[in-house]
C-alpha positions in Angstrom: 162.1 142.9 125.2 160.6 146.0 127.3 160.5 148.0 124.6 158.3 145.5 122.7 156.5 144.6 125.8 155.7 149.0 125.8 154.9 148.9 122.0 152.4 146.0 122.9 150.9 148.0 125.6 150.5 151.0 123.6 148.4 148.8 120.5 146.4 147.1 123.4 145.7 151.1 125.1 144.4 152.2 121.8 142.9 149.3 120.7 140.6 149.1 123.8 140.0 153.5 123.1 138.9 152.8 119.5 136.1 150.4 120.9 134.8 152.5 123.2 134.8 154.9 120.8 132.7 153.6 118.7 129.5 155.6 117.8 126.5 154.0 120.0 123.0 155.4 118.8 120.7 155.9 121.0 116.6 156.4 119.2 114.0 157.8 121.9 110.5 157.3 120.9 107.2 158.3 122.7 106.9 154.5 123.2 108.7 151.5 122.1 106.8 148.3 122.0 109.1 145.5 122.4 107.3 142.2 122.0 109.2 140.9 125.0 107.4 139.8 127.7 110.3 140.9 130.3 110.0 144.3 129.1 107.0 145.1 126.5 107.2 149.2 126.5 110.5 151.2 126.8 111.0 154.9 125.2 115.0 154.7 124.5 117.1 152.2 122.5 120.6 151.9 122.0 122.2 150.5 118.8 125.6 149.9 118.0 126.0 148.9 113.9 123.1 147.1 113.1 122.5 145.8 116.8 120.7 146.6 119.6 122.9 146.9 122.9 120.3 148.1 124.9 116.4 148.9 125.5 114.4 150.9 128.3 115.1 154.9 128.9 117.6 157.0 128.6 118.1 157.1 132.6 118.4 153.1 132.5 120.7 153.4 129.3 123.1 155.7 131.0 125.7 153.1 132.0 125.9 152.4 128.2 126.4 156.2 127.4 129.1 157.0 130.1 131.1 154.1 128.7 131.0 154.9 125.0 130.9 158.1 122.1 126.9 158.4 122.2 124.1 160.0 119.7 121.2 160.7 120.9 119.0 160.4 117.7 115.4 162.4 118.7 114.0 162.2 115.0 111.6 159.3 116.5 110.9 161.3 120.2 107.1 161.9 118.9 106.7 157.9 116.8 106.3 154.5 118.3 108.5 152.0 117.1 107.8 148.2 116.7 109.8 145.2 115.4 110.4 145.7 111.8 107.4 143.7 110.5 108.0 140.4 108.7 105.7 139.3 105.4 106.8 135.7 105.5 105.2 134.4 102.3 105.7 137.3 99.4 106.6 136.8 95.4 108.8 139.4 94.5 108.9 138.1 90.9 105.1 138.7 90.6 104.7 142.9 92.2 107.8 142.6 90.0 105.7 141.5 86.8 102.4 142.8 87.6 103.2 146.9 88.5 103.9 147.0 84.7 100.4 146.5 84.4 97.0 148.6 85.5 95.2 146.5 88.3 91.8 145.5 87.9 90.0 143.7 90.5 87.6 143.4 92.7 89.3 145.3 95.7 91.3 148.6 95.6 94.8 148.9 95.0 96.9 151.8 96.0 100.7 151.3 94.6 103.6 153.1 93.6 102.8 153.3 90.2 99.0 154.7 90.8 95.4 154.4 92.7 93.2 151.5 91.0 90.0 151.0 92.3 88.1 148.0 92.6 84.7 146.7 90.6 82.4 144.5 91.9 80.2 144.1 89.4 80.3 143.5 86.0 78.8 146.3 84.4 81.9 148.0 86.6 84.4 146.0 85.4 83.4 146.0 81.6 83.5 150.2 81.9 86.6 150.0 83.5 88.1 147.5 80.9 87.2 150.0 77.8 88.9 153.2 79.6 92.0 151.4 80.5 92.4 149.5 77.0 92.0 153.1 75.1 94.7 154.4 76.8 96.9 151.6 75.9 99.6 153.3 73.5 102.6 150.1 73.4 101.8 148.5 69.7 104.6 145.8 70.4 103.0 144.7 73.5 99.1 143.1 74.2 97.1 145.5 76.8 97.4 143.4 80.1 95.1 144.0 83.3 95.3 142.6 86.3 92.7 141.1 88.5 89.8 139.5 86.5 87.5 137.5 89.0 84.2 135.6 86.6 82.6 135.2 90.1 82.3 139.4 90.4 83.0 140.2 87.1 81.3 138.0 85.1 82.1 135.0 82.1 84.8 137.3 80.2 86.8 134.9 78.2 87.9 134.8 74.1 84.7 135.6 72.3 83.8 138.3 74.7 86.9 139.9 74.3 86.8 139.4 71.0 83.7 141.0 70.6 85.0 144.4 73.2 87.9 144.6 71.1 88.0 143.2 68.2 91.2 145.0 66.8 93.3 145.3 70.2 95.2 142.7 71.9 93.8 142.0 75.3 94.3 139.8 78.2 93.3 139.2 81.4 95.3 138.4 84.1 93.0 135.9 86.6 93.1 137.5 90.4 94.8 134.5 91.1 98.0 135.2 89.1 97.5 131.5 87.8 95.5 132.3 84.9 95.7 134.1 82.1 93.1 135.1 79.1 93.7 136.5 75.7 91.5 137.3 72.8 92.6 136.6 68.8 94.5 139.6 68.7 96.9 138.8 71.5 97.6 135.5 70.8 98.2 136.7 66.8 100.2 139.4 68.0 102.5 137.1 70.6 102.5 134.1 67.9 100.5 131.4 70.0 98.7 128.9 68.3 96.2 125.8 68.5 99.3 123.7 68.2 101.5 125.0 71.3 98.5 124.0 73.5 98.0 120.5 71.8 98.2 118.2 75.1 97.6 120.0 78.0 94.8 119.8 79.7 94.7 122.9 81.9 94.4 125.3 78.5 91.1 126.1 76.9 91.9 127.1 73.4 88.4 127.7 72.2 88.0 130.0 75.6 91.3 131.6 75.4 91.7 130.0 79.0 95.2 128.8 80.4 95.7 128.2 84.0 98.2 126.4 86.7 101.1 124.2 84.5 98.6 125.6 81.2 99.4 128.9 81.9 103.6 128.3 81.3 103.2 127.7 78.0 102.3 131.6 77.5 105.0 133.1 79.3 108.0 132.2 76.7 105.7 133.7 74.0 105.8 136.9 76.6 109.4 138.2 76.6 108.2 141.4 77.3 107.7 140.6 81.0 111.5 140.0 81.8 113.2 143.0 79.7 115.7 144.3 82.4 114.2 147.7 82.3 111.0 146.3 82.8 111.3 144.0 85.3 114.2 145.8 87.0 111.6 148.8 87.3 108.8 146.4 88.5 111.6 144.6 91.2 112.1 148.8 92.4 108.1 148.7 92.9 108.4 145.9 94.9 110.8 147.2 97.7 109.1 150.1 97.6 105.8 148.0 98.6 108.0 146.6 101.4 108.8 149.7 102.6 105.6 151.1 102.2 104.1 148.6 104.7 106.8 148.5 107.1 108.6 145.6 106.3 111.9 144.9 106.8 112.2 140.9 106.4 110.1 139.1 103.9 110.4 135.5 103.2 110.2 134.7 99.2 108.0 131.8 98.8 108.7 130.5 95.6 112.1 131.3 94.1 111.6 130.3 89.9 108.2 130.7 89.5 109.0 131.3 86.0 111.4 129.2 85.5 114.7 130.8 86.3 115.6 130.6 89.8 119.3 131.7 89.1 118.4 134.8 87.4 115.6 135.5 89.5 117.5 136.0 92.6 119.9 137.3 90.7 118.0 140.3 89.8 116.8 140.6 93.0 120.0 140.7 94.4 121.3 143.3 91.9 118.0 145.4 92.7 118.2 145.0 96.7 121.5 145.8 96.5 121.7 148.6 94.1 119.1 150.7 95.8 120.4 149.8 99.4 116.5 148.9 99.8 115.6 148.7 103.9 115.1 144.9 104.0 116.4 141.8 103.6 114.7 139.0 101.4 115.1 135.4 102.1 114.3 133.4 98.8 112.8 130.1 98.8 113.1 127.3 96.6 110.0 125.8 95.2 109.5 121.8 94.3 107.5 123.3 91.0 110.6 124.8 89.8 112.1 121.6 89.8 109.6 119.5 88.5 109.1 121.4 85.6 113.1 121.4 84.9 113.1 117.1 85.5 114.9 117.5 88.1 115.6 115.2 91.1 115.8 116.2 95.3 119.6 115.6 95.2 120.1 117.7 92.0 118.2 120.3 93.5 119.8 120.5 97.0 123.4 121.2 94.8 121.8 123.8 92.7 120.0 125.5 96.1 124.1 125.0 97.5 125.3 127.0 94.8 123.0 129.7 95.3 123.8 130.3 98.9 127.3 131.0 97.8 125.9 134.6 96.8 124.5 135.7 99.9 124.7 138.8 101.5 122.8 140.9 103.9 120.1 141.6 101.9 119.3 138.6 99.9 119.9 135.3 100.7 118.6 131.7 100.2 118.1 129.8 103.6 117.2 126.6 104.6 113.6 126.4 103.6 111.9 124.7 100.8 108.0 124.9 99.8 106.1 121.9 98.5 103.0 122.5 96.4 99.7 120.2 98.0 96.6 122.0 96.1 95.3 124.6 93.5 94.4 128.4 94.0 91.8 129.5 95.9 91.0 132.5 94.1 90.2 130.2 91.0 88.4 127.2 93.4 91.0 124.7 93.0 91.7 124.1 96.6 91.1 120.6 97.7 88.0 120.2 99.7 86.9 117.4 101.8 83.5 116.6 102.1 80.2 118.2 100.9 83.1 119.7 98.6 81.9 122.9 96.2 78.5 123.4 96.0 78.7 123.1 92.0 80.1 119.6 92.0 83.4 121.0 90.6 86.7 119.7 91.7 89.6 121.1 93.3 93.3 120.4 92.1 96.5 118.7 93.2 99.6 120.5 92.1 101.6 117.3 91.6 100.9 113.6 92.8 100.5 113.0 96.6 103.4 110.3 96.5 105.9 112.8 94.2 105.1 115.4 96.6 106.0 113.0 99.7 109.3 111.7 98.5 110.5 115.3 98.2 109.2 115.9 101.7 110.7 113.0 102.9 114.6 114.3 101.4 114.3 117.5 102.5 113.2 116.4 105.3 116.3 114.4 106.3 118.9 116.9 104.9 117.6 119.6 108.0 115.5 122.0 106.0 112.1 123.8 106.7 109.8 122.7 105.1 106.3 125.0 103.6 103.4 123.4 102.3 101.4 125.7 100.1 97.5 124.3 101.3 94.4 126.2 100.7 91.4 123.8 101.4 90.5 120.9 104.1 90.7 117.8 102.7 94.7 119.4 101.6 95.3 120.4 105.1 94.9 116.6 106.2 97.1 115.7 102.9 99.1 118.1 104.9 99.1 116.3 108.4 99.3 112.9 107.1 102.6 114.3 105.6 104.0 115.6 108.3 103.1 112.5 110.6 104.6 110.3 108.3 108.0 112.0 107.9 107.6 112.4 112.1 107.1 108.4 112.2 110.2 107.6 109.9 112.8 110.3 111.6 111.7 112.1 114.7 112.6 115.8 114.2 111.2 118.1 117.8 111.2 121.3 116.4 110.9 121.3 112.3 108.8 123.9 111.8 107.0 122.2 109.2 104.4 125.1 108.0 101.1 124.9 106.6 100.6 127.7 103.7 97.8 129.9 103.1 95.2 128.1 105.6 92.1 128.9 103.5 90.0 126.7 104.9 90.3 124.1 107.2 88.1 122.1 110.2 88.5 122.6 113.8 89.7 119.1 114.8 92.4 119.8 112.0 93.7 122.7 114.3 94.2 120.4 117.2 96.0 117.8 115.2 98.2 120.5 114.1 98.6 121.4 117.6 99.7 117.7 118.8 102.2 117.2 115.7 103.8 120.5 116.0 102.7 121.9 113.1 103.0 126.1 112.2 100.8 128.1 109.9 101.5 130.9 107.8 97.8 132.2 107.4 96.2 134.8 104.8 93.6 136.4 106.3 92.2 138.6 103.7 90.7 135.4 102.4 87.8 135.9 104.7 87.8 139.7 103.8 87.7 139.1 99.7 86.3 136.1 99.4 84.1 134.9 102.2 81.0 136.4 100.8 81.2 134.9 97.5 82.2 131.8 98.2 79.6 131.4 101.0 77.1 132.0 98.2 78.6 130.5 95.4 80.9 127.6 96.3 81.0 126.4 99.9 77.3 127.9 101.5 77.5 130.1 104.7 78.8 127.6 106.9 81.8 126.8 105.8 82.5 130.2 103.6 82.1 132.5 106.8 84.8 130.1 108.4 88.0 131.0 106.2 91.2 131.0 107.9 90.0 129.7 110.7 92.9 131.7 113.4 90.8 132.0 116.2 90.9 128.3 116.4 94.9 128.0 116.3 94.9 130.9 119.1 92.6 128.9 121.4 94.9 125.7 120.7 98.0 127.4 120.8 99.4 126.8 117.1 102.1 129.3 116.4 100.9 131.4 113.4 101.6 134.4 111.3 100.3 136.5 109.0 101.3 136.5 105.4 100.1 138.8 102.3 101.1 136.2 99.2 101.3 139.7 97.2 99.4 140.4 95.1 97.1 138.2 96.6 96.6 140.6 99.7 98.2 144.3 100.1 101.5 144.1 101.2 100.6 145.8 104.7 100.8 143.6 107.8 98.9 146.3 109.7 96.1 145.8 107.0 96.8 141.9 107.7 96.7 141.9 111.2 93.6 144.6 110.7 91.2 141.4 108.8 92.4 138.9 111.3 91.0 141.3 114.5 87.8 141.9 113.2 86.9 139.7 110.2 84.8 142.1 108.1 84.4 141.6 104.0 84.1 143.2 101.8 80.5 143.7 101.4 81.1 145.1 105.2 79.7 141.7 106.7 81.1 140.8 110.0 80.9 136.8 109.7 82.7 133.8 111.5 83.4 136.1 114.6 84.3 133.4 117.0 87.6 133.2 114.7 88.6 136.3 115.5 92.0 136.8 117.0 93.2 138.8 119.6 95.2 142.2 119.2 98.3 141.1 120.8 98.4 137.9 118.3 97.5 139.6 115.5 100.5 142.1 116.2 102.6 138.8 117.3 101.7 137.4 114.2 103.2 140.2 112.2 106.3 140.5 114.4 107.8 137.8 117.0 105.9 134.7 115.7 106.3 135.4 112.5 110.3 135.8 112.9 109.6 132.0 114.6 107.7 130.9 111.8 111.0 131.5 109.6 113.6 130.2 112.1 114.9 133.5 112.8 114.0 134.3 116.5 117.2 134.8 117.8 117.8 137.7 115.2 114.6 139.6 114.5 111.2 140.1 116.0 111.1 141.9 119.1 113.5 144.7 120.5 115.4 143.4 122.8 119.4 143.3 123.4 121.5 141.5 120.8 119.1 141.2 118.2 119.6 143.4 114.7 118.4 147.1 114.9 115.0 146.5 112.7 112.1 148.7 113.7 108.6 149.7 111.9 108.0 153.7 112.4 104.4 154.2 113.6 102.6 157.6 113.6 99.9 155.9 116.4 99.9 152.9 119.0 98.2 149.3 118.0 97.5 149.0 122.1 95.1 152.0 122.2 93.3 152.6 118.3 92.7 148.7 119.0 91.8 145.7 116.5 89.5 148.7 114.7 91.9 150.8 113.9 95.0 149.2 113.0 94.4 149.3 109.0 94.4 153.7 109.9 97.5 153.6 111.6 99.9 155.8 109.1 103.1 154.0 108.7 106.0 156.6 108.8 109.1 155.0 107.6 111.5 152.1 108.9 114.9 151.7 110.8 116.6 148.8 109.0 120.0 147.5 111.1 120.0 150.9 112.7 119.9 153.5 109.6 116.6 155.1 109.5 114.6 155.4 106.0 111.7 157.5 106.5 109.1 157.5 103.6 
């Protein structure tokens, strides 16, 4: 018995000496802003694995480093770090689709596979056009561009392309992402007739024109996009664009897309995984998905079980799920109260009101979070009568229940959003790309130079972050937070300045909020003990180049759960 009692002791002696020996890493940096109220700056952290043990100066950290086998990492001594910054609304599957393609738009594009810049007119565009289809060389694919605006670039649709290029297939892939244009050549060369679009009314086959539900009918005719070289390459852009902007949590918004959820994360996971990319992706499922697949809310809950048996660190499936309310706003198919458009044209609801509302209402009960993808005003109160019906029939305090997008929206709207409990998840380079056109063109000055109204939901105290729906914004929070400071366009007009947020929500908007917008506060965020070692690598400071300088500030590199990836 005392011999077994000394053999116990000796396990428990080294048992306690192999924790302490543990490595503990301790990262100095010229400044460390925390997000924490209790302490917002520090210059040392200590991590142990992927977590933070401890955060102020390596004087105040010294209890930890007399107690355990320390590191002191001083790569970072001349950086500031931040919370890794989380993109809660991103598409891998499009980056994934689209950086096989040249961009073409309105705005410039710098990505990993080139510089693009923008044209704003259409004598720009049509020059642009010509020099990028002559390079085309792939005989067994159509030339594909993305990016296409008529409202900058002018009417391009069949018989104009037909007319550019008569013997080359073409296409045009709408800024949106939810349209798509071909000339005779492409649709001869991908075997798409008058007969595959027989019946649905969001295809103009004289035009060439298919958009929203129209535009699925192309994509089986388009194998192309999904080869696993392809798209595997496309997926590697993706994280690269991640890491690029200094993101190291991203929330998918809109897992099947395309209509394979499965393999989409899938390949996701293989990619993430594979590359040991510095991030973590949370996918979420999409009631479109479902639809299109005649599917029910029970059936869908099962399949969204069995994908959660796959996750790991760096891709999972959570508890979210995003309804669809109305259309794009690139393409003016967001609901709008009234005046409405200044045309008389119509915006669009992604599936009926009621349909939309029952699968609410399940999800709703079964505990998930719900996103509502809503662009224009008269959605946004499709949106709160939504949410205070679900409310009325089961009381849930803190659901979370987040309003997509936030295009446009009236200030009384912000203080019902307030009083329900209500989040947003907000683009603001709406106002940067599109406030000028649509204030001329769709909506007058008004209502245009009010986009994504977030100076409202600061004043009324609505959580909010900031999103980049890539390719629908640069994946760049700094960029993000950058449009939501100042609210300048493109044409360089500073309009709707009252909405203007400050600096410390626009960087809480990027960081801590948006960790709350995605129920993940208690992991990620801020820098703070206990929470997982994710920090953004900054060459400059946010609190002294200001709201005007934030787009300049050079991002360096990330620490994701405490392994450093510079760029």
């Amino acid at each position: 018995m005392k011999c077994f009692r000394n053999i116990l002791l000796i396990v428990l002696a080294l048992s306690t000496s192999a924790t302490l020996a543990d490595d503990l890493v301790i990262y100095t940096a010229k400044k460390i802003i925390t997000m924490e109220a209790a302490m917002p700056e520090a210059t040392a952290v200590a991590v142990s694995g992927s977590r933070i043990v401890a955060v102020g100066s390596l004087e105040t950290l010294k209890p930890w480093t007399d107690a355990r086998n320390t590191r002191i990492d001083r790569s970072l001594e001349n950086k500031v770090l931040m919370p890794g910054f989380i993109d809660p609304h991103v598409h891998p599957s499009l980056p994934a689709v689209l950086t096989q393609f040249p961009f073409l738009a309105p705005d410039d594009w710098s990505l990993p596979t080139g510089e693009f810049p923008g044209a704003l007119t259409p004598e720009a565009f049509k020059k642009r056009l010509k020099t990028l289809v002559a390079d085309h060389r792939d005989p067994a694919i159509p030339f594909i561009a993305w990016g296409y605006h008529p409202l900058w670039h002018g009417e391009v649709y069949r018989a104009q392309l037909n007319q550019w290029f008569p013997e080359t297939p073409v296409m045009l892939w709408h800024r949106s992402f939810h349209e798509l244009i071909g000339n005779d050549a492409a649709f001869e060369l991908l075997g798409v007739t008058e007969a595959d679009t027989r019946g649905h009314h969001e295809i103009d086959w004289p035009r060439g024109h298919f958009w929203e539900n129209g535009a699925m009918v192309l994509l089986p005719k388009m194998p192309f996009l999904f080869d696993p070289a392809r798209y595997g390459q496309g997926m590697a852009n993706f994280l690269e664009m991640l890491h690029r902007g200094g993101v190291t949590t991203a929330l998918d918004m809109g897992t099947g897309i395309f209509g394979d959820p499965a393999g989409e994360i899938a390949l996701v996971r293989k990619t993430a995984e594979g590359s040991e990319a510095p991030s973590r992706i949370i996918m979420t499922p999409i009631i479109t998905d479902f639809l299109s697949r005649g599917k029910n809310p029970e059936q869908a809950m099962k399949e969204i079980e069995q994908w959660r048996a796959g996750n790991s660190r760096r891709v999972l499936v959570d508890n979210h799920f995003k309804l669809m309310l109305d259309g794009a706003i690139f393409s003016g198919l967001a609901q709008m109260g009234p005046p409405g458009y200044l045309d008389g044209h119509s915006g669009q609801w992604m599936a009926p009101l009621e349909v939309t509302t029952d699968w609410a209402r399940a999800f709703w009960k079964a505990g998930y979070k719900l996103h509502a993808h809503t662009n224009g005003d008269k959605s946004t109160a499709a949106f709160i009568d939504i949410l205070r019906t679900l409310q009325a029939e089961q009381t849930r305090p803190d659901h979370r229940f987040t309003l997509e997008h936030f295009a446009y929206s009236t200030e009384d709207q912000s203080r019902q959003l307030k009083a329900l409990g209500a989040l947003v998840s907000a683009n603001p380079y709406y106002h940067y790309i599109l406030s000028d056109i649509y204030s001329g063109q769709w909506l007058g000055p008004d209502r245009g130079s009010q986009m994504v109204r977030l100076g409202s939901l600061e004043r009324h105290g609505v959580p909010f972050a900031l999103h980049s729906d890539c390719p629908m914004a640069p994946l760049s929070p700094l960029t993000l937070a950058y449009n939501a400071g100042n609210r300048v366009t493109i044409n360089g007009h500073a309009t709707g300045q009252q909405e203007r947020i400050s600096l410390d929500a626009a960087l809480r908007a990027i960081t801590i909020d948006a960790a709350w917008v995605i129920g993940w506060e208690d992991e990620i965020g801020s820098i703070r003990a206990g929470k997982k070692a994710d920090f953004t690598v900054l060459e400059s400071d946010p609190y002294k180049v200001g709201v005007r300088g934030l787009r300049e500030i050079e991002v360096l590199g990330t620490v994701f759960e405490g392994k450093v990836y510079p760029l």
